[in-house]
C-alpha positions as a LaTeX table, in Angstrom:
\begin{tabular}{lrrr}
\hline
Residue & $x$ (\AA) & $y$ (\AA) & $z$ (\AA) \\
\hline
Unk1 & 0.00 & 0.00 & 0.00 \\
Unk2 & 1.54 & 3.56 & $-0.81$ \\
Unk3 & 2.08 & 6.11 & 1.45 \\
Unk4 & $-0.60$ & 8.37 & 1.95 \\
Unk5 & 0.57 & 11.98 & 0.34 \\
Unk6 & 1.16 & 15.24 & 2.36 \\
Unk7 & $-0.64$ & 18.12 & 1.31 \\
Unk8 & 2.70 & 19.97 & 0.28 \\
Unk9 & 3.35 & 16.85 & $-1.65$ \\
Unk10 & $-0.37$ & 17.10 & $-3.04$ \\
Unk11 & 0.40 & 21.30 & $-3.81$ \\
Unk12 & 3.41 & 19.94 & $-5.84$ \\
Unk13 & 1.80 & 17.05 & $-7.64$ \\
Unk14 & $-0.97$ & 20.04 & $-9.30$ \\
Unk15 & 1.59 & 22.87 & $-9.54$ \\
Unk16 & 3.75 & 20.66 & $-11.61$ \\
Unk17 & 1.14 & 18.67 & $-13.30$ \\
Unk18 & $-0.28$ & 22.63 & $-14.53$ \\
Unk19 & 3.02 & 24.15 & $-15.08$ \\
Unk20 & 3.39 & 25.36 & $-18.89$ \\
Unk21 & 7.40 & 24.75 & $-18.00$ \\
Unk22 & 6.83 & 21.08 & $-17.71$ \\
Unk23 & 9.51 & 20.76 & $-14.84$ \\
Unk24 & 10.17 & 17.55 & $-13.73$ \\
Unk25 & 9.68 & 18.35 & $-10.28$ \\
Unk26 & 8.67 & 21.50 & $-8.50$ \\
Unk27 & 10.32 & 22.32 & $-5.34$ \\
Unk28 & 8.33 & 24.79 & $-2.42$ \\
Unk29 & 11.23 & 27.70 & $-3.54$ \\
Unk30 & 9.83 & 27.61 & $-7.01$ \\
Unk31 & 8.91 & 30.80 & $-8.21$ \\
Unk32 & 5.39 & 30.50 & $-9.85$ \\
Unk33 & 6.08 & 33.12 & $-12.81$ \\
Unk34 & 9.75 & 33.26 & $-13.14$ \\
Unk35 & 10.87 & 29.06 & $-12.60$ \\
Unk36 & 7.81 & 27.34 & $-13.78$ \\
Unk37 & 6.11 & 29.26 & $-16.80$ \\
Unk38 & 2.99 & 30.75 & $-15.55$ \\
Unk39 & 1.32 & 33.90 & $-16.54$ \\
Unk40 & $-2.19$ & 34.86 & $-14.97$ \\
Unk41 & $-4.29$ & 32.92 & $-16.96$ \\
Unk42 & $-2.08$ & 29.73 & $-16.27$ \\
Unk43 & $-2.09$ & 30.93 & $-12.27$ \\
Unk44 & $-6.17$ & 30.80 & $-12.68$ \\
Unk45 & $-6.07$ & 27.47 & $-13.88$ \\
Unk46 & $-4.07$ & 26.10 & $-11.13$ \\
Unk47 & $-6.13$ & 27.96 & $-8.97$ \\
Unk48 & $-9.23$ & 25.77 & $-10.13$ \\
Unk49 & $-7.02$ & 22.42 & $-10.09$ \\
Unk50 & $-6.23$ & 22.91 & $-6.45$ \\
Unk51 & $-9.74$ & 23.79 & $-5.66$ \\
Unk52 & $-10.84$ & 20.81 & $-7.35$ \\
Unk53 & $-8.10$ & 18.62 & $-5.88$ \\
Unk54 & $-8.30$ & 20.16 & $-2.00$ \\
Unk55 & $-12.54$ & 20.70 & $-2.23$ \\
Unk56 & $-12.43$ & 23.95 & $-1.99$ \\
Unk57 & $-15.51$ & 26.72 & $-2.51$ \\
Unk58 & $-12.73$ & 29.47 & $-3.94$ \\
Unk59 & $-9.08$ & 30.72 & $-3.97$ \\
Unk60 & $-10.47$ & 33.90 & $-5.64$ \\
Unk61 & $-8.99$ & 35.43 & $-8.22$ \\
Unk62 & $-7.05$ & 38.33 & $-6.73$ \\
Unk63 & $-5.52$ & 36.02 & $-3.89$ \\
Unk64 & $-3.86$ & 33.65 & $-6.50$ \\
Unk65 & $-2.28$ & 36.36 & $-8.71$ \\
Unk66 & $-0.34$ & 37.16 & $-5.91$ \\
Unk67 & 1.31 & 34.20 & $-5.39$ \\
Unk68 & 4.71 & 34.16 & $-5.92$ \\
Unk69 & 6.25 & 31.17 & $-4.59$ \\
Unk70 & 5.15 & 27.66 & $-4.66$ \\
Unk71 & 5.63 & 27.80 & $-0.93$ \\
Unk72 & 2.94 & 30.50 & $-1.05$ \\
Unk73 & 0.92 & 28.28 & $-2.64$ \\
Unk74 & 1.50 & 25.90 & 0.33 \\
Unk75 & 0.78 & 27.82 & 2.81 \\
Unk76 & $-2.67$ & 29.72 & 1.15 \\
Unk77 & $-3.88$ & 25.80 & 1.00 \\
Unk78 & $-3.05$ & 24.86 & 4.22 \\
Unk79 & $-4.77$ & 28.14 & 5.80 \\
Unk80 & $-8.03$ & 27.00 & 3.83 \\
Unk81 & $-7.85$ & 23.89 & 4.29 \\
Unk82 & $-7.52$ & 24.70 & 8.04 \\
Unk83 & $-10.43$ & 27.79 & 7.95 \\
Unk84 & $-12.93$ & 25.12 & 6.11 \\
Unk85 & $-12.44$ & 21.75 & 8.61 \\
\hline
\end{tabular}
């Protein structure tokens, strides 16, 4: 039986599954923009994936165009995760 994933491991998974770089593996120092390709309309998209992939209502649009790290991208999931249990 596999190990169950982490959510940082899940954030990962989706940021480098989206990522119009097509890195072979995104690390939490990533730079969204700069390292892995994105521009807004890819940053969206992601923003849908992991709110599909975490259950989420909304990231909102003006919250994910600000993040710049995947590390950010971490920690906004784990404070919504942890607002909506």
């Amino acid at each position: 039986m596999a190990e169950q994933e982490t959510a940082g491991e899940r954030v990962r998974r989706v940021v480098a599954k989206h990522a119009p770089a097509r890195v072979p593996a995104v690390q939490s120092g990533d730079r969204i923009v700069e390292d892995l390709g994105y521009d807004s309309l890819a940053v969206l998209e992601l923003a849908f994936a992991l709110e599909e992939e975490f259950g989420l209502e909304s990231i909102g649009m003006e919250r994910a165009l600000h993040l710049t790290t995947v590390a950010d991208v971490e920690e906004l999931l784990d404070r919504l995760s942890r607002a909506g249990a």
